[in-house]
C-alpha positions as CSV (number, residue, x, y, z in Angstrom):
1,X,-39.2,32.2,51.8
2,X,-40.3,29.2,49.9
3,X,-42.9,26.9,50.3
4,X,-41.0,23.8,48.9
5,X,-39.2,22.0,51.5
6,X,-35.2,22.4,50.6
7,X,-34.7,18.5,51.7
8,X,-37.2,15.7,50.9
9,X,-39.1,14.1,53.9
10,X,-38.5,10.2,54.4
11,X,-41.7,8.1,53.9
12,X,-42.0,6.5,57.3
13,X,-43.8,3.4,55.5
14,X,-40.3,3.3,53.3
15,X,-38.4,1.8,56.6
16,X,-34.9,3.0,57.1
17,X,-33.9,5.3,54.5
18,X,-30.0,6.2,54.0
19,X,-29.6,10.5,55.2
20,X,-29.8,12.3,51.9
21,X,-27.8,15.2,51.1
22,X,-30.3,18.4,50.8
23,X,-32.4,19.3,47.6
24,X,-31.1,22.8,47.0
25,X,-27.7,23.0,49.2
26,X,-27.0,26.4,47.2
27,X,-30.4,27.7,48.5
28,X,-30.0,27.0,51.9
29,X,-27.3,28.6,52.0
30,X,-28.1,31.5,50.4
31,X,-30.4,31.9,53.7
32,X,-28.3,31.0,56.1
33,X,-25.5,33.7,54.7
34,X,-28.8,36.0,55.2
35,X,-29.5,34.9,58.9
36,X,-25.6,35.4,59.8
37,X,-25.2,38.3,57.8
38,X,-28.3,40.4,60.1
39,X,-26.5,38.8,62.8
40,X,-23.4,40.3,62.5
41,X,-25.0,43.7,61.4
42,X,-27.4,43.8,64.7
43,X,-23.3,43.6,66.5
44,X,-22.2,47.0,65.0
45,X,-23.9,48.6,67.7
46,X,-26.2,48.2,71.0
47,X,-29.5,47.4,70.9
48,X,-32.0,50.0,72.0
49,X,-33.8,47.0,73.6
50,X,-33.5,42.8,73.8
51,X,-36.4,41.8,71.6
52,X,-38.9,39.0,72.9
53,X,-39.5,35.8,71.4
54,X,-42.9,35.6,70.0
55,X,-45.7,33.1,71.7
56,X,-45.8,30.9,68.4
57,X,-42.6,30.6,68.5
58,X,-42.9,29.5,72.3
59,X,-45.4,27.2,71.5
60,X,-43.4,25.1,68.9
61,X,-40.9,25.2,71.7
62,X,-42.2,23.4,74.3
63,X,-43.7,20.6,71.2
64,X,-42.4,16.9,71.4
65,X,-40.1,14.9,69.1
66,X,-41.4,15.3,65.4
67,X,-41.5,11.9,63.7
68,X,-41.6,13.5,60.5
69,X,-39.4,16.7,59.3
70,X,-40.3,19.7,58.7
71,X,-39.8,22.6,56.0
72,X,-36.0,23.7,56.5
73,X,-36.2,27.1,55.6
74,X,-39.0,27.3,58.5
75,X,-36.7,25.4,60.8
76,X,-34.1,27.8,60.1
77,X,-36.4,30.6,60.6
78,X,-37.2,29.3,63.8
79,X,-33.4,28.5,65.0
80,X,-32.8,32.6,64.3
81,X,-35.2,33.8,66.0
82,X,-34.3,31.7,68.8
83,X,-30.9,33.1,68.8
84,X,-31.8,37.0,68.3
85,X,-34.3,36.8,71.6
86,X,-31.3,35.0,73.5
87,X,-28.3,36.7,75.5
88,X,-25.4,37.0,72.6
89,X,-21.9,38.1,74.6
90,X,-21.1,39.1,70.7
91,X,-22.8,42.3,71.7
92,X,-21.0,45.5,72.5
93,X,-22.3,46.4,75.5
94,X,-22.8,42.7,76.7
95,X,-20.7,43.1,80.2
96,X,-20.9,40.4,82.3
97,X,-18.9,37.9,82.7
98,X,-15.8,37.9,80.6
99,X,-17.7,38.3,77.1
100,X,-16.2,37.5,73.7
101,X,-16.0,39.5,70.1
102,X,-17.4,36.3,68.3
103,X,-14.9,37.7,65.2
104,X,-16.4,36.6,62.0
105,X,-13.6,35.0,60.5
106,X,-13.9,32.8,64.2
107,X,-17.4,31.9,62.6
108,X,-16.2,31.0,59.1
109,X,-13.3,28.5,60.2
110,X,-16.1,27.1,62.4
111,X,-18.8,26.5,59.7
112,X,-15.5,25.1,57.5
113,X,-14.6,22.9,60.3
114,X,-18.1,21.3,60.9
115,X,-18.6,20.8,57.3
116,X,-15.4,18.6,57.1
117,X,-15.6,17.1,60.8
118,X,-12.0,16.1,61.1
119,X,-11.3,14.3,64.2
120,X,-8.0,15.2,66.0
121,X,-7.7,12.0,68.2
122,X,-6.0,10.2,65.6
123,X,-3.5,11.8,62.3
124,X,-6.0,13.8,60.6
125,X,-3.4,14.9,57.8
126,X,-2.7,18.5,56.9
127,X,-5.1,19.6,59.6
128,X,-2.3,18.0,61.9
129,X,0.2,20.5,60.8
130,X,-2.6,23.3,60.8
131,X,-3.2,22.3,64.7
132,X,0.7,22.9,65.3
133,X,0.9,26.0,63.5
134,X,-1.8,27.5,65.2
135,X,-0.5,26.2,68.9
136,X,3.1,27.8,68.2
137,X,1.6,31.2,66.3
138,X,-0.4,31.2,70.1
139,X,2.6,31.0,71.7
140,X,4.7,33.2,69.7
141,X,2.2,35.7,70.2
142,X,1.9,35.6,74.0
143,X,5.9,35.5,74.2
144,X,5.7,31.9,75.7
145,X,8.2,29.1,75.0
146,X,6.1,26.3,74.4
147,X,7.2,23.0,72.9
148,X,3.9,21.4,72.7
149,X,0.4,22.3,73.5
150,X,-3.2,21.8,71.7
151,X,-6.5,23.4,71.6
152,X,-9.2,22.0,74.2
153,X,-12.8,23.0,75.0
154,X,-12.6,25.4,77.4
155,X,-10.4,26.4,80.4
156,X,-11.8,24.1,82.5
157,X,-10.1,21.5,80.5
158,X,-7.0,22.9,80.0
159,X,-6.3,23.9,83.6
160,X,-7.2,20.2,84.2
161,X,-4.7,18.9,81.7
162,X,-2.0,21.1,82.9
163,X,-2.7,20.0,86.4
164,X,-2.7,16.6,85.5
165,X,0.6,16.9,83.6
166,X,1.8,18.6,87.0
167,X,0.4,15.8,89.2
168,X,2.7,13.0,87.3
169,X,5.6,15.0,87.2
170,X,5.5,15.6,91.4
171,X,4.3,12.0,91.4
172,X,5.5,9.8,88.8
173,X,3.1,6.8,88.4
174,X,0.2,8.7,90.2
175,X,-1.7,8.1,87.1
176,X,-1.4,4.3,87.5
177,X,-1.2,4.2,91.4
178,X,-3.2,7.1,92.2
179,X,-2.1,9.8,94.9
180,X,-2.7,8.6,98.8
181,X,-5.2,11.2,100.4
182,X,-3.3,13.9,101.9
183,X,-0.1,13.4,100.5
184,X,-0.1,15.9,97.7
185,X,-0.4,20.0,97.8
186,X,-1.8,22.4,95.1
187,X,-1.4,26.4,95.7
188,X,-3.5,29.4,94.0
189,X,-4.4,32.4,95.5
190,X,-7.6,33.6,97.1
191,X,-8.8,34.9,93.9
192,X,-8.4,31.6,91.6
193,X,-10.7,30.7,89.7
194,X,-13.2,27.9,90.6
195,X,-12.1,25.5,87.5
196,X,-8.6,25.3,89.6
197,X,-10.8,23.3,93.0
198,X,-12.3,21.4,90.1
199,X,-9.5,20.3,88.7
200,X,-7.6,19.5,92.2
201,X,-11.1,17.2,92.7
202,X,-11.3,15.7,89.2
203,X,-7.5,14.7,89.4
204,X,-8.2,12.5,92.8
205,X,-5.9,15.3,95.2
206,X,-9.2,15.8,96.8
207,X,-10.3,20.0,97.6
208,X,-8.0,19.7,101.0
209,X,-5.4,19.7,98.9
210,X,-5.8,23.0,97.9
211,X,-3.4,25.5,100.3
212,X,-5.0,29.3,99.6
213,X,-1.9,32.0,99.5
214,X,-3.0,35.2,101.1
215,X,-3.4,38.6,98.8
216,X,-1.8,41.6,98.8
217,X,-3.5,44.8,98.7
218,X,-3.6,44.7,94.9
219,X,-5.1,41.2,95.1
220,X,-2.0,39.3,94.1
221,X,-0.7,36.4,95.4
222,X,2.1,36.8,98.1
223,X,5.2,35.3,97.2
224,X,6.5,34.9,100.6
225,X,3.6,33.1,102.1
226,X,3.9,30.8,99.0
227,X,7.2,30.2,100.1
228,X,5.9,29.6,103.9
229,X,3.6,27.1,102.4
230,X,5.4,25.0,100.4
231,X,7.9,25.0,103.0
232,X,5.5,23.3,105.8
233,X,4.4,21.1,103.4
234,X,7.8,19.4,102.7
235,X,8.4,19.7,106.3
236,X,5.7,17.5,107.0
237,X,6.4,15.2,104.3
238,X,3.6,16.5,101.9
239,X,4.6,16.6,97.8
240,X,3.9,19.7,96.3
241,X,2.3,19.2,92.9
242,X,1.9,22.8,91.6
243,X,1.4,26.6,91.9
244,X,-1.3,28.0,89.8
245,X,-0.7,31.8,89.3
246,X,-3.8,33.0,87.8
247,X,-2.7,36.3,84.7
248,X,-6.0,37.9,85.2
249,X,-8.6,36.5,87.6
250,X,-12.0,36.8,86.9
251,X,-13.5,39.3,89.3
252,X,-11.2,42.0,89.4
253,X,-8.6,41.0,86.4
254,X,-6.0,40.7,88.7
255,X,-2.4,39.3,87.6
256,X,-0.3,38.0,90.0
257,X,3.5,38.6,90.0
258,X,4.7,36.0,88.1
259,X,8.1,36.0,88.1
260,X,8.3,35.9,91.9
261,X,6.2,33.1,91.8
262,X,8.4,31.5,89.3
263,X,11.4,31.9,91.6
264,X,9.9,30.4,94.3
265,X,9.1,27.2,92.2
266,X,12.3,27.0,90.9
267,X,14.0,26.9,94.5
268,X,11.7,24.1,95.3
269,X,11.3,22.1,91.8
270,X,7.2,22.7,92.1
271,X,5.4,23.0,88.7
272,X,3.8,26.6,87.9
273,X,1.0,26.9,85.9
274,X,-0.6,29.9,84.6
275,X,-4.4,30.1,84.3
276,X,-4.4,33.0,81.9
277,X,-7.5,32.3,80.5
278,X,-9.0,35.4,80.8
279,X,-5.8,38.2,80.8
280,X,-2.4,36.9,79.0
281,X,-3.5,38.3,75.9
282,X,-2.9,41.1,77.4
283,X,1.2,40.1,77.5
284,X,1.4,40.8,73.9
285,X,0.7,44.6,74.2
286,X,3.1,47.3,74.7
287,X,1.2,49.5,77.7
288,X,1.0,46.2,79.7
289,X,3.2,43.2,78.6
290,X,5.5,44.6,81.7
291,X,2.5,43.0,84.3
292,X,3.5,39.4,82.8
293,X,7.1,38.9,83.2
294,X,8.2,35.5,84.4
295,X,5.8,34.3,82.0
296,X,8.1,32.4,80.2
297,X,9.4,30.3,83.4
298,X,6.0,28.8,83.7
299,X,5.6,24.7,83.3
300,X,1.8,25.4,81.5
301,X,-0.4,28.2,80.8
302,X,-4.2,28.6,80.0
303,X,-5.8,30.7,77.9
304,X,-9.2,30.5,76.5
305,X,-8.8,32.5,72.6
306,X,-12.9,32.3,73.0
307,X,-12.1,35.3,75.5
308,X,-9.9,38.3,75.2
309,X,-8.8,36.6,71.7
310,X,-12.4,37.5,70.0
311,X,-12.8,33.2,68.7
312,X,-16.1,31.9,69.4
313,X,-16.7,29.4,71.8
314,X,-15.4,26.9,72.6
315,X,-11.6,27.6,71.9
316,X,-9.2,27.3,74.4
317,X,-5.6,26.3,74.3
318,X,-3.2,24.7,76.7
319,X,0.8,25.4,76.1
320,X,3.5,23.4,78.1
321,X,7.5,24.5,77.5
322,X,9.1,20.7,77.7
323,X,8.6,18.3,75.3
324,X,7.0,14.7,76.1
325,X,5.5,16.0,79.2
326,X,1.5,15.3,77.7
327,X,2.8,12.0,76.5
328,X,3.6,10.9,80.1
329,X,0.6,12.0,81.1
330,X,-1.8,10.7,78.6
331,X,0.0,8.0,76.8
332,X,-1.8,4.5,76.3
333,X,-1.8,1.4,74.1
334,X,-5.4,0.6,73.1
335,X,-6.2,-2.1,70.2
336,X,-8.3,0.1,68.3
337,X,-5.8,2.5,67.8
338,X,-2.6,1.3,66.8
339,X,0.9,2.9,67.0
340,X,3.5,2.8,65.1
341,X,6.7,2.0,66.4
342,X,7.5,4.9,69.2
343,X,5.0,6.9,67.3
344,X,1.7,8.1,69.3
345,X,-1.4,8.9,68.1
346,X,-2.3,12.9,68.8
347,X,-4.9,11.6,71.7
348,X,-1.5,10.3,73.7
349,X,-1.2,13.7,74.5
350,X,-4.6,15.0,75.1
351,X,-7.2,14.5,78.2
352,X,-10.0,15.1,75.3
353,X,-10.8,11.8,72.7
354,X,-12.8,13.3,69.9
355,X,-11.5,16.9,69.6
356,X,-12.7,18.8,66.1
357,X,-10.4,21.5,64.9
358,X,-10.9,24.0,66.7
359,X,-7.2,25.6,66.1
360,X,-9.0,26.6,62.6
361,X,-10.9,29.4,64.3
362,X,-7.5,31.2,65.8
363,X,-5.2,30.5,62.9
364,X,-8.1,31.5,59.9
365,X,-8.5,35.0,62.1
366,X,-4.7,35.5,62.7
367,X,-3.8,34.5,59.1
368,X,-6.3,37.4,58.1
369,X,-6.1,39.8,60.5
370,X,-2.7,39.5,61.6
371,X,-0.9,39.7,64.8
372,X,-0.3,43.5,64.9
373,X,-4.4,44.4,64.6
374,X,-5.1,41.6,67.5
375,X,-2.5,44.0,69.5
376,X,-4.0,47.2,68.3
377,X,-7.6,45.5,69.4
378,X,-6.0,44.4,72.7
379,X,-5.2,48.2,73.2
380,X,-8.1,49.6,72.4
381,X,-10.2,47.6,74.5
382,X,-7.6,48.3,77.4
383,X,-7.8,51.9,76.2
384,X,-11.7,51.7,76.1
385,X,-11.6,50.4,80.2
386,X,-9.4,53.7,81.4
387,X,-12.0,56.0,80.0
388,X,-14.8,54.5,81.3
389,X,-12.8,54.1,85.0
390,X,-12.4,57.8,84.8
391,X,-16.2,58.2,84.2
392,X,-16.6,56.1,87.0
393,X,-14.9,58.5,89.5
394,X,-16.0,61.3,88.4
395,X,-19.5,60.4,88.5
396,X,-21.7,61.4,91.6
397,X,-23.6,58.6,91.6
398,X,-20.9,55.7,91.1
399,X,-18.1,54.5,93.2
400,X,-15.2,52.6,92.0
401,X,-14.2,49.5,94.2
402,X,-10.7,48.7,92.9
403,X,-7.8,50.0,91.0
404,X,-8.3,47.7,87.9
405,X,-4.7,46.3,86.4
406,X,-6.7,44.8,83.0
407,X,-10.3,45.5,82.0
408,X,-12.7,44.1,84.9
409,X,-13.9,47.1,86.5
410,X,-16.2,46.8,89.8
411,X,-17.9,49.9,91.0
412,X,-21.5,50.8,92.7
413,X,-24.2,52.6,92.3
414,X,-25.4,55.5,94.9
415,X,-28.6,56.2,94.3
416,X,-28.9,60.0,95.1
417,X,-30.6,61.0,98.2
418,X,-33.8,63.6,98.5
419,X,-34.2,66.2,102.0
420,X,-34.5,63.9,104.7
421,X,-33.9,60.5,103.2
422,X,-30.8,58.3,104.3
423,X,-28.2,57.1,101.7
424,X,-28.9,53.3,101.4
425,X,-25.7,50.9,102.9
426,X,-25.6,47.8,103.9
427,X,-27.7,44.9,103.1
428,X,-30.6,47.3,101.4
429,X,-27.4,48.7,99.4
430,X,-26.4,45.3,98.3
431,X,-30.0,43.8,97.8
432,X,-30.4,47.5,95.3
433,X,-27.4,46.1,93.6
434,X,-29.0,42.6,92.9
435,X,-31.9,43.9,91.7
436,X,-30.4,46.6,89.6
437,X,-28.1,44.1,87.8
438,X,-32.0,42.4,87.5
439,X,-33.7,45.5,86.0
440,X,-30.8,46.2,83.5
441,X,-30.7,42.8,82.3
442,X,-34.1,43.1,81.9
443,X,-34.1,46.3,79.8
444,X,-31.5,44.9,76.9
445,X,-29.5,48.1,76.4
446,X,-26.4,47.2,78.2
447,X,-26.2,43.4,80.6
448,X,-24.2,43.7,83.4
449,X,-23.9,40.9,86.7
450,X,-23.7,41.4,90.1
451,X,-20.6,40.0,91.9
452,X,-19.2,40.1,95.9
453,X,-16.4,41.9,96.6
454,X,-15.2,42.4,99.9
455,X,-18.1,41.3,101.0
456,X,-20.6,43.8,99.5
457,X,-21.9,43.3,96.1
458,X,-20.8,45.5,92.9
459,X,-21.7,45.5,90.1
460,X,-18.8,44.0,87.5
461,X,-18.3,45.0,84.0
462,X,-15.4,43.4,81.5
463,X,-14.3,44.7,78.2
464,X,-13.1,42.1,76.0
465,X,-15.3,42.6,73.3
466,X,-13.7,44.8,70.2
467,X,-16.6,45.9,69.3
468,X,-17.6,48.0,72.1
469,X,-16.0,51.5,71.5
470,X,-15.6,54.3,73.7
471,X,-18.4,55.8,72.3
472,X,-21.1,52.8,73.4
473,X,-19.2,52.6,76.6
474,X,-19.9,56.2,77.4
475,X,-23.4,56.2,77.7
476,X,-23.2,52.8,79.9
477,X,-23.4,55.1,83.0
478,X,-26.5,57.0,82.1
479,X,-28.1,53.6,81.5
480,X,-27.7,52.4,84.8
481,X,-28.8,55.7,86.5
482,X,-31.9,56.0,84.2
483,X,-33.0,52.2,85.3
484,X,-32.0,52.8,88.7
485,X,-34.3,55.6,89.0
486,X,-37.3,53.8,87.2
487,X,-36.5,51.0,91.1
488,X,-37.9,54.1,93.5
C-alpha cells in the first residue's frame, strides 16, 4: 500500500474546485482488481467462520462528514473490509432468503455500466438495442412470448408495473381518473408474495381489493375458487383487474398451475400476471419446464435475474406479450423531453425515470456463458436440493415440512432426547427454532432464517446459488446439529 494519496486533496482555501479525474487511475485499479479478485476466491467455498470487523475499523465508522479527503487506497482498504465482515448471499452456503451467485461476469457489466452511466430514460444509442436484446434473449430463454418488456430494480417494481399496466387495461383512463374505492378486484393466492399487497396499495386499489384464492394441498392456487371469485365480483358489479399466479413463491417455492389459471382469465378477459421472480428460471430446464405450462398465455411475468439467474443486484426484468401496452400505461408529454412525431422516449414505457443499464449484467453473462450452461446450472442447483431433501428424511434429528416442487426446502430440527427428558413441541419447539436460526447466523459457517409455516416455525433454506455444490450442502446438517447441541 502506498503512502501517496492516488487523487490530490482540494485546498479548501482554493474555493470550489472542478472534480479531478484520479492521479494514478491505473493504480487504483490495480487494487481494486486485488480487493475483488480475494473476493471472488473467499466464494469458492464456505467459510469456516464470519470474520469480525476490527474496533479501528468501528471507530472510523461511527466518525462525522470529513471536510477534507482522505488517502484512497486507505479508503478502499476500509470499504473491503467492510464488505468481508458483512452478510454476502455470494456465499455457498448463504441460505436464507432466496440468495444469489453474484456471477462475475454480473460484476464486470456492472463496473462497465457505472463507468459509462448511460441513462435509459431517454435514447441512449447502441445501449438501446443492447437493452432489447437482452429483454428478448430473457424471454426466449424462459419460453415466453414477449413483445416488449425492460429491466427494473427489483421485483417490487416490476410486479408494480405489470399491475399498473393491468389496472388501465380493466380500467381505461384509471390512470387519469383514478379507480373509485371498491370498485376494482385483484386475485393471488395465500402464498403471494408481499410486493403483490404493495403494489395493489401503491396503484390506489387499496389492500381490500386484494381477494385471497384458497390453496390446495400442494400450496397452489385453486383454479375453481378463482373462478368462484371473479365470478361474485362481476355479479356485484366489481371490475376485475388481474390474477397474479405466483411461478415459485418464496416460502416453500411453490408454482401454481398456470395454465388453469390462464383459462380461467381467458373466459373472463382478466389480465394474468406471473410473479416469477424467484422460480421461472426454472421453465427453461428439462426435469421441470413441465411445472410452467400456460406460461406463455400470461399478460406479464416477473422475474428478478439478481435471483435464480446468478446477476447481482439489483436486476430484474418485467416481460408483457402485446405490444403498446407500457405506452398506455406510462405515456406522457413533458417539455423537457421532447418527442418526435408518434415517437416516445423509452421512459413512455417505464414506471422508473433514471434507469442505468442494467440489461448489461444478463446479456454480458449470457453472451459468455451461454444459454445451455445457465440450464446446466439451473439443474444442478435443482439436483443439489433433492440430495440434501433426502438427507433431510433420513436424518434422526430433522424433519421435513413440505414436499418441495423447486429448491426452498423447510424442515425442523429435533433436538434428541436423554432418559427421562420430553421431546420439545410447541412454543419451546418454535422459540429453539428462533434461536437456532440465531446461533447459526451467529457462527458464519452456513446462514439460514427462520420462517412460519403452518403455523410453527422452520427453518427455510433456498438453493439458488451455483456455487454451493453437493458437497458444501452435505455437511449443512451436521452444522446445524453441532450448534444445536452447543444451545443445552
Amino acid at each position: 500500500m502506498t503512502d501517496a494519496p492516488l487523487a490530490p486533496h482540494p485546498d479548501p482555501a482554493a474555493g470550489s474546485a472542478a472534480p479531478s479525474a484520479l492521479a494514478d487511475r491505473d493504480g487504483v485499479l490495480a487494487e481494486l482488481s486485488a480487493h475483488v479478485s480475494r473476493a471472488w476466491a473467499s466464494f469458492e467455498h464456505p467459510r469456516p467462520v464470519e470474520p469480525a470487523p476490527d474496533a479501528d475499523l468501528v471507530r472510523r465508522l461511527g466518525r462525522g462528514l470529513p471536510d477534507v479527503g482522505d488517502d484512497l487506497s486507505v479508503a478502499l482498504e476500509d470499504a473491503a473490509h467492510v464488505l468481508d465482515s458483512s452478510v454476502s448471499t455470494a456465499r455457498p452456503l448463504f441460505l436464507a432468503y432466496v440468495p444469489s451467485s453474484a456471477l462475475e461476469t454480473g460484476v464486470l457489466a456492472s463496473a462497465l455500466s457505472s463507468a459509462y452511466d448511460a441513462n435509459l430514460a431517454t435514447s441512449a444509442g447502441t445501449a438501446d438495442l443492447l437493452d432489447r436484446q437482452a429483454v428478448h434473449w430473457l424471454a426466449e430463454f424462459l419460453g415466453y412470448p414477449a413483445a416488449e418488456g425492460h429491466f427494473t430494480s427489483g421485483g417490487q417494481t416490476s410486479n408494480f408495473t405489470g399491475l399498473l399496466a393491468a389496472r388501465e387495461h380493466a380500467r381505461p383512463g384509471s390512470r387519469e381518473h383514478g379507480v373509485t374505492p371498491g370498485s376494482a378486484a385483484v386475485y393471488a393466492s395465500e402464498e403471494a408474495h408481499h410486493s403483490v399487497v404493495r403494489a395493489v396499495e401503491a396503484a390506489g386499489l387499496g389492500r381490500r381489493a386484494v381477494r385471497w384464492v384458497p390453496t390446495d394441498d400442494q400450496r397452489r392456487m385453486r383454479p375453481a375458487d378463482l373462478e368462484a371469485l371473479v365470478r361474485a365480483d362481476l355479479e356485484a358489479g366489481v371490475v376485475p383487474v388481474a390474477v397474479v399466479a405466483t411461478a415459485g413463491t418464496t416460502l416453500t417455492g411453490t408454482v401454481d398451475p398456470l395454465g388453469e389459471i390462464a383459462a380461467v382469465c381467458e373466459r373472463h378477459g382478466v389480465w394474468l400476471h406471473v410473479d416469477g421472480a424467484y422460480g421461472i428460471p426454472a421453465a427453461a430446464t428439462a426435469s421441470h419446464g413441465h411445472l410452467f405450462a400456460g406460461l406463455a398465455r400470461a399478460d406479464s411475468v416477473t422475474v428478478d435475474a439478481h435471483k435464480w439467474l446468478g446477476m447481482p443486484k439489483s436486476c430484474s426484468a418485467l416481460l408483457v406479450r402485446h405490444h403498446g401496452v407500457l405506452r398506455a400505461t406510462f405515456g406522457h408529454e413533458e417539455h423537457y423531453m421532447l418527442h418526435e412525431g408518434d415517437t416516445g422516449n423509452p421512459v413512455d414505457s417505464t414506471f422508473e425515470y433514471s434507469r442505468p443499464l442494467r440489461a448489461l449484467r444478463f446479456w454480458l453473462s449470457m453472451r459468455v456463458h451461454g444459454a445451455a450452461r445457465f440450464r446446466a446450472w439451473l439443474e444442478g442447483t435443482l439436483e443439489v436440493t433433492r440430495t440434501f431433501v433426502d438427507a433431510v428424511r433420513a436424518h434422526p434429528e430433522f424433519e421435513l415440512r413440505h414436499d418441495p416442487m423447486l429448491t426452498t426446502v423447510c424442515f425442523r430440527h429435533l433436538p434428541p432426547t436423554g432418559e427421562g427428558e420430553r421431546p420439545l413441541s410447541g412454543g419451546a419447539l418454535d422459540r429453539h427454532h428462533v434461536a437456532l436460526a440465531q446461533a447459526l447466523q451467529h457462527d458464519g459457517r452456513v446462514f439460514l432464517a427462520p420462517a412460519e409455516l403452518d403455523g410453527v416455525t422452520v427453518l427455510r433454506a433456498c438453493f439458488t446459488n451455483f456455487r454451493t455444490d453437493a458437497a458444501s450442502a452435505a455437511g449443512v446438517l451436521d452444522v446445524i446439529s453441532e450448534v444445536a447441541a452447543s444451545l443445552r
